[in-house]
N, C-alpha and C positions, 0 to 999 in steps of 0.2 A: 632271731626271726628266721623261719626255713619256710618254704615253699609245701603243700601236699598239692598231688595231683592223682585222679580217681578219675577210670574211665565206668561207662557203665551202657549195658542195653535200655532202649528206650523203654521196651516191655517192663523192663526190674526193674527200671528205676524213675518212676513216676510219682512217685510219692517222695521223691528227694527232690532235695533245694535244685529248682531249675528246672523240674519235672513239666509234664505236659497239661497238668489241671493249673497251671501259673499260666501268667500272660506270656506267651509262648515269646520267644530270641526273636529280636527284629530282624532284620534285613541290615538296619544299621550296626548289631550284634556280628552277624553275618561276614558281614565289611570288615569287620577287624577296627574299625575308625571311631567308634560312638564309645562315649563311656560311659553307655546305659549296658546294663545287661541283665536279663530274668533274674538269676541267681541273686545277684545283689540288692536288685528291687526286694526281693522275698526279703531277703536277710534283715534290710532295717523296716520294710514296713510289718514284718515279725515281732517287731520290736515296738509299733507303732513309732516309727522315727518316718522321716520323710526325706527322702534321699534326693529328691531333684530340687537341688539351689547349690550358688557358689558363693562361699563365706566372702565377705569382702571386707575390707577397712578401708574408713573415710578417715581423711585427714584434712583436717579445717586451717583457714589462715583468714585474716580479716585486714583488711586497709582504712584509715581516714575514720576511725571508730569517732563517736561522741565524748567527749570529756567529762565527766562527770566532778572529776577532784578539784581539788580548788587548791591546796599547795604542792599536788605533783598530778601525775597522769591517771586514768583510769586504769583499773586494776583486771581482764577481761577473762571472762570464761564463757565458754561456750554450750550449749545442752541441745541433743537431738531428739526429738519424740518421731513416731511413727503415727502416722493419722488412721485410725480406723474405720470400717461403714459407717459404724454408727458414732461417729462425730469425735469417740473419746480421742485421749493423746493416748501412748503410750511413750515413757521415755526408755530410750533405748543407751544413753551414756552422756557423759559429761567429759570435758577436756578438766587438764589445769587449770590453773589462774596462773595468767602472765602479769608481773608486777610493773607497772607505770608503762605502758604500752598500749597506745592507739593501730598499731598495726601488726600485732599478734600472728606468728605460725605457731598455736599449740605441737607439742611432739606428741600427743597422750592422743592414739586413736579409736575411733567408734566401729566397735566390729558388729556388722547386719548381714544378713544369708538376702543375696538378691535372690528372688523368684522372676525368671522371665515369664513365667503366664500369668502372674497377676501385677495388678498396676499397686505401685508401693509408695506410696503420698509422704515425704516427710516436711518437718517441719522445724525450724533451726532457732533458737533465743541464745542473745548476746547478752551478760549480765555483766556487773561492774560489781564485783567483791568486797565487799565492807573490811575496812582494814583491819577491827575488831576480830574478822572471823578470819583473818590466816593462818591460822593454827589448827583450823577443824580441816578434816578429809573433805572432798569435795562432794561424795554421795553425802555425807552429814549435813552440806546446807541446806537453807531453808529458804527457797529461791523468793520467796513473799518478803524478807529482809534484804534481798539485794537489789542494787538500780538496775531498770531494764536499760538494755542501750541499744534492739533492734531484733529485729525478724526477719526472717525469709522462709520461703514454702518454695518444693518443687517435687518434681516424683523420681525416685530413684533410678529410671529408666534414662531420663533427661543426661543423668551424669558419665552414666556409662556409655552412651552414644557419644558421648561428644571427643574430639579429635583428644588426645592424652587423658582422658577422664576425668576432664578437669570443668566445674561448671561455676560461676560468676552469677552471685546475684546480688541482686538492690535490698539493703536492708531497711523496714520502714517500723513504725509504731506497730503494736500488736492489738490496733483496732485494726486492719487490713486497713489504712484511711493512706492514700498515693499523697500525700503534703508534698509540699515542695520541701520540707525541710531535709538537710540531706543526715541519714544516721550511716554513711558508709557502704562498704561492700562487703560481701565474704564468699571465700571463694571453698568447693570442696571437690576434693581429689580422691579416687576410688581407686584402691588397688587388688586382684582379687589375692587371697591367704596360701597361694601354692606353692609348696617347699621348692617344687621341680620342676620343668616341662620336660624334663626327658623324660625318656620313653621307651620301649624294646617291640619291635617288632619281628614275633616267633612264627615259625610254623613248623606243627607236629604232623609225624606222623607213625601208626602201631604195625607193629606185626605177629602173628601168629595169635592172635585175640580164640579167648575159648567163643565157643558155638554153645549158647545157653537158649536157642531155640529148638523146633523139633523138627519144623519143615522147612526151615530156609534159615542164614545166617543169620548170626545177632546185626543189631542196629545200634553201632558205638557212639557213645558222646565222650569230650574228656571233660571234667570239671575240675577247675586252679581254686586250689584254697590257699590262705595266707594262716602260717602259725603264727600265732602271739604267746607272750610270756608266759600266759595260764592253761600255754599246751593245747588251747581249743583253736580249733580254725576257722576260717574267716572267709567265706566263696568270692573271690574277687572274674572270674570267668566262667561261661560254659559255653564249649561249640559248638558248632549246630550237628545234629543226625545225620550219620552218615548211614542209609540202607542197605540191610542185604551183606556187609564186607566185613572180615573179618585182617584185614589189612588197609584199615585207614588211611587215607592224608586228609586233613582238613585245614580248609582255607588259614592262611596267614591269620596271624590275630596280633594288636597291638595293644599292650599296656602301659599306664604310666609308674613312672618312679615314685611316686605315693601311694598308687598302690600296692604295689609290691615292697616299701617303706624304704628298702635302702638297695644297692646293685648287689649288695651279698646275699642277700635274698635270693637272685637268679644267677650265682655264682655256677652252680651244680650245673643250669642250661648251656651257660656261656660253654662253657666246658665239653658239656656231651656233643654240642656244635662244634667244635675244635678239633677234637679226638674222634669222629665222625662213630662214634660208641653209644649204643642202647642201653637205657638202664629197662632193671628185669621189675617186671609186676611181683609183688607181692600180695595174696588171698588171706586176708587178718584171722586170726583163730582167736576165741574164745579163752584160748589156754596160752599160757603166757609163754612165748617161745618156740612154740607149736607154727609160727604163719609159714604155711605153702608156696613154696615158691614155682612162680607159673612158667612158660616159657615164652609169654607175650614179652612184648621188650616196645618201650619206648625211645624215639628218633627226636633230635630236634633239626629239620632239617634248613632252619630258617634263623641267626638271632642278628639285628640290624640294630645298634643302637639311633634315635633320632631324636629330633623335638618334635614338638606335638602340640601345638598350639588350640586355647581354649575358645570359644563363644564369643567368649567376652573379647578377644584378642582380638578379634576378626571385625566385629561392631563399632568399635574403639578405635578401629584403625580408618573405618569408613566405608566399610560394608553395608546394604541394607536390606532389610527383607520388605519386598511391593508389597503390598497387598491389593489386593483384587474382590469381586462378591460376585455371585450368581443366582438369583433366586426364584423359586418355581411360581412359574402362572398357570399350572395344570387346574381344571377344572375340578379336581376330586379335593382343591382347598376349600369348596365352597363358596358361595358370595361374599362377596367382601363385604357388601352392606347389612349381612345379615351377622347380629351378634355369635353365630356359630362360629361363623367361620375362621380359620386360620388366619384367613388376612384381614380380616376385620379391625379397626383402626379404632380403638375407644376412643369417646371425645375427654373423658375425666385424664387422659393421658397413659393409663396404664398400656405396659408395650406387650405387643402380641411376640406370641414365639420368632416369629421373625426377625423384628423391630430389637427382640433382644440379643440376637443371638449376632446382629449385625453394632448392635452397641458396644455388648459387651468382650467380643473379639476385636472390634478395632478401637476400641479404648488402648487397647495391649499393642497392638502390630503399630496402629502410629506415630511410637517415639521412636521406630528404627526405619520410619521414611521420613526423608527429609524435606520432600514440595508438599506431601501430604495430598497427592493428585492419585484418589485410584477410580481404576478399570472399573465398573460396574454393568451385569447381564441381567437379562431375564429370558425364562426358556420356554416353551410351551404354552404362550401366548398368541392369542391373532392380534397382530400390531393396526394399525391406522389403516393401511393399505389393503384388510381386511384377510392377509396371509397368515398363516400359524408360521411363527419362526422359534427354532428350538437355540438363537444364539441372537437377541437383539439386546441395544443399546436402551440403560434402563431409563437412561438423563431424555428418551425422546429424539434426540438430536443426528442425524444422517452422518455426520461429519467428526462427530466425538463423542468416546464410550466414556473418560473421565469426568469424575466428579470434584469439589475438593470436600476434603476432611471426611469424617465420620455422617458432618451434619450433612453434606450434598448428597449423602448411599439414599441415606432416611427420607432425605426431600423427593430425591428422584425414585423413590419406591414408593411414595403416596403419591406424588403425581400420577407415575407409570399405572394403579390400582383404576385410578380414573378415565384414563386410557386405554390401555390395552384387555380386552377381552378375555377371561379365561380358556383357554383348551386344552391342548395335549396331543399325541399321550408325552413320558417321563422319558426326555435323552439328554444325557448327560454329554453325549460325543462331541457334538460342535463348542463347546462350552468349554471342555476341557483344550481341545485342538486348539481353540483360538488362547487359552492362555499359554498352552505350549507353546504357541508361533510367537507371542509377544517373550516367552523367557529367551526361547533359543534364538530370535533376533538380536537381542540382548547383548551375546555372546563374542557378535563382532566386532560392541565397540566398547564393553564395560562387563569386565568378569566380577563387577564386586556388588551385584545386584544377583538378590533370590527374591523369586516370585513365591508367593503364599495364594491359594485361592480359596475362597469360603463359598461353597457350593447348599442354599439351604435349601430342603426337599420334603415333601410330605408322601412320596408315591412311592410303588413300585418301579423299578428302571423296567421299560420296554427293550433298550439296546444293551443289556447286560455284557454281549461277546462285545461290538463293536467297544462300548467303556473300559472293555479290560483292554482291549487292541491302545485306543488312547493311551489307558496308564499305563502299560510297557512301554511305549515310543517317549512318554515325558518322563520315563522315570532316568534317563539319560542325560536332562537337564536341570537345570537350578530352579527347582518346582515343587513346593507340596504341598499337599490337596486337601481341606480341613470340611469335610461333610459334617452338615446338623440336620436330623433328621426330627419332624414337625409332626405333630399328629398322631395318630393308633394305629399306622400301616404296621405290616409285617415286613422288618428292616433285614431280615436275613441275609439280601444281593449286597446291603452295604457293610455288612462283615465281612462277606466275602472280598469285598474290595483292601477292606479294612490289612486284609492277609495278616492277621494278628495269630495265627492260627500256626505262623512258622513256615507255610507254604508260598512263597513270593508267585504274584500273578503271572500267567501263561497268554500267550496271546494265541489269536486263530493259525500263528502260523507257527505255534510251538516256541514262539520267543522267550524266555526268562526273565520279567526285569529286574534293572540292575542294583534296583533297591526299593524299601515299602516306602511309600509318600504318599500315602492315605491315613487318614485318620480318622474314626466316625463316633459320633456320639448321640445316640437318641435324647430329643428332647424331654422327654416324659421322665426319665430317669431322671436328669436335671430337675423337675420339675416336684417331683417327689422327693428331694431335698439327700438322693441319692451320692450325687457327683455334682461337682461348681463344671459349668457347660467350658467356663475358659480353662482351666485348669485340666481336663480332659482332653479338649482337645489340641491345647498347645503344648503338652508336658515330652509329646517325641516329638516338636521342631524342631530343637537344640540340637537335635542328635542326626536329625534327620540332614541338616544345614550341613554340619560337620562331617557326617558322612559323605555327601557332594564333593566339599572344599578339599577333603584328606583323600580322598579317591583320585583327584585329580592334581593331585601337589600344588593344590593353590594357596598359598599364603598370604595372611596379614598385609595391608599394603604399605605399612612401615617396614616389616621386613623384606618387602620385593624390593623397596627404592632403596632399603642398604645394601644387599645382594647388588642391587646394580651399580651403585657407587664403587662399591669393592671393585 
């Protein structure tokens, strides 16, 4: 395994992995902290692979099983399926069979890629093995020959939140029918598949870069590839543009030790950090032996080894992400009572863009809150009091903007439709400010809460500057901001938010923020069966989360209470 590393002008090299027609380097890229990055994205959906999930292994154990034998014990094995939309199972693995044992810890575990943007439904059967059949492999049985001895359902989400990833359920008949009769417990434990949490944290920097422009210097990136066996390379980094210089430094960047597959890998950096010595570029020739040697020279002027703790690490340990909703009462959604409109409420039940976009996001956000109590706005409405407010309470209520669950957003957004008037015009500003002040309060007496807020919108923003002003000043705290965009407007201001573009927002007063915490996705595109609206919009939280947490060396709260034991 060796490391390559290739720098290049943005101009030359746009049509390489990582180039500027891809979904440009986040902010969380940026940071050095996320372990998303353009390059890598390209690389496996190139490949049509899907690169956002973390492999995990269950490990099942059962107590107080059913007896089924009659001159010794039941005999158990366990089988995991995945529930799908549309109803099917899919079985995803089988344990062993434990012989004469009602209280089973199979060793043989179930390996599943958790997805955090989508909700992952499984479904667990306990069988009791026919003695005849202990001789065949366990994929060869034929589960219609064995005794059932219990079931349990839950969503994958359930397990990975809960304190050690361990989740307890009731096992019953496989009519879903609650009897009193008791078939046991089983319990399943998640661990995710990571060789390593180290980590290296480098920072490069070039000198004497060629000038491959004509009126002003090149604009360098460097891009880390990983060799493998077959001598082809692998893009595991690229950092962001640096303008104009032909003398680089770019931001710090941190990799883990699975990326880079072993520390000899980065044996060569360790070293040019050590020896405080430049390795020389080399210009690859065509002709074998022929490569130019340049007199750019690369620096490493950073290598820290660390750990680096994952997502899941942080969720596990009792972390949560709030979730919040905000959604537009501007006048240009139309009447509600008129089948046009946006917010028009079908009686046959079918859910309007809204309706969906507020389901199908917090289906997802609330197995990592745990009151299940969220904040809910509406903006550009004339409320009761006959006022346009661009930041009112959607429940109605003077005294409190929380709802509970999914079901109270839904309720108090058909109420509120009854209520509050449509107006306008589209600001986003009070909306976002007021969920800043609830993150950054947050801050004084519980770092282990992230605010998520779901901003739905059909309009043009009116307060474009002042919106950017908000997201610089929240991009400081534990905040980010998931827009769905409703209707045929022309969404351009919410790309611009979006800053997917590689450009992090600027405020009126030339501020930089500290990171992208926007994310936007037209509904229409969802709707033309383009992109899944949750999947879109949740696939940079993870990262975005992470970037917050590792900016600010906050870790895991298992690992703070050993840090302070020590």
């Amino acid at each position: 395994m060796g490391l390559c590393l290739s720098g290049s002008d943005v101009r030359g090299g746009k049509q390489a992995i990582g180039g500027a027609h891809l979904r440009p380097t986040s902010t969380a890229d940026q940071n050095n902290v996320s372990g998303q990055n353009d390059a890598v994205d390209f690389f496996f959906k190139s490949r049509g692979l899907h690169a956002l999930f973390t492999q995990i292994e269950l490990s099942l154990s059962a107590s107080k099983l059913r007896d089924l034998d009659i001159a010794s014990k039941s005999d158990p094995m366990a089988v995991v399926y995945a529930k799908k939309r549309d109803g099917r199972l899919e079985e995803i693995g089988r344990t062993e069979v434990i012989m004469n044992n009602l209280n089973p810890a199979w060793i043989g575990k179930i390996s599943i890629a958790f997805q955090f943007e989508i909700v992952q439904p499984l479904l667990f059967r306990v069988y009791d093995v026919d003695t005849k059949y202990h001789n065949i492999p366990v994929k060869m049985l034929k589960l219609e020959d064995q005794d059932f001895l219990g079931e349990a359902s839950c969503v994958l989400s359930e397990i990975v939140t809960k304190q050690n990833r361990t989740l307890t359920l009731k096992l019953h008949n496989n009519y879903g029918l609650r009897v009193s009769r008791n078939f046991g417990t089983l319990s399943v434990h998640a661990e995710e598949t990571v060789a390593s949490k180290s980590a290296v944290e480098i920072a490069f920097r070039c000198s004497h870069l060629q000038n491959v422009d004509l009126f002003s210097k090149s604009d360098p990136f460097l891009r880390i590839s990983r060799i493998v066996e077959s001598g082809n390379s692998v893009p595991i980094y690229k950092t962001e543009v640096i303008n104009n210089n032909l003398n680089p430094i770019w931001r710090p960047i941190t990799l883990s030790m699975q990326q880079f597959v072993s520390k000899k890998s980065v044996g060569d950096l360790e070293k040019l950090h050590q020896e405080r010595t430049g390795a020389t570029f080399m210009l690859p020739s065509t002709q074998r032996g022929h490569d130019k040697v340049l007199k750019s020279q690369l620096f490493v002027e950073k290598f820290v080894e660390k750990e680096q703790y994952s997502f899941l690490d942080y969720i596990s340990s009792g972390f949560e992400l709030n979730f919040m909703v905000a959604v537009d009462f501007t006048a240009s959604n139309g009447n509600p009572r008129n089948p046009n409109s946006l917010h028009y409420i079908d009686p046959s039940g079918r859910l309007n863009s809204y309706q969906q976009a507020i389901t199908e996001i917090g289906e997802v956000i609330q197995f990592y809150d745990s009151d299940r109590r969220f904040p809910a706005w509406g903006f550009g409405g004339k409320t009761f009091d006959g006022t346009v407010s661009h930041c009112f309470n959607l429940n109605g209520r003077a005294g409190g903007f929380e709802v509970d669950g999914v079901e109270g957003i839904m309720a108090a957004y058909a109420s509120a439709l009854n209520n509050v008037a449509l107006a306008g015009p589209t600001l986003f500003g009070q909306v976002i400010n007021t969920a800043a002040r609830i993150a950054g309060q947050s801050l004084s007496y519980d770092r282990s809460k992230y605010f998520v807020l779901l901003i739905i919108t059909d309009g043009v923003l009116t307060d474009l500057q002042e919106t950017k002003d908000a997201l610089v000043r929240a991009s400081d705290l534990p905040l980010s901001i998931l827009i769905v965009g409703v209707g045929g407007a022309d969404f351009t201001q919410m790309e611009i938010l979006d800053a997917d573009n590689g450009r992090r927002l600027e405020s009126s007063t030339d501020r930089v923020a500290t990171r992208d915490i926007v994310q936007f996705v037209p509904m229409r595109e969802v709707h033309s069966g383009q992109i899944s609206v949750v999947q879109a919009l949740l696939e940079e939280l993870p990262g975005q989360f992470l970037t917050y947490m590792r900016c600010r060396d906050i870790k895991p709260l298992n690992v703070q209470m050993a840090q302070t034991c020590a």
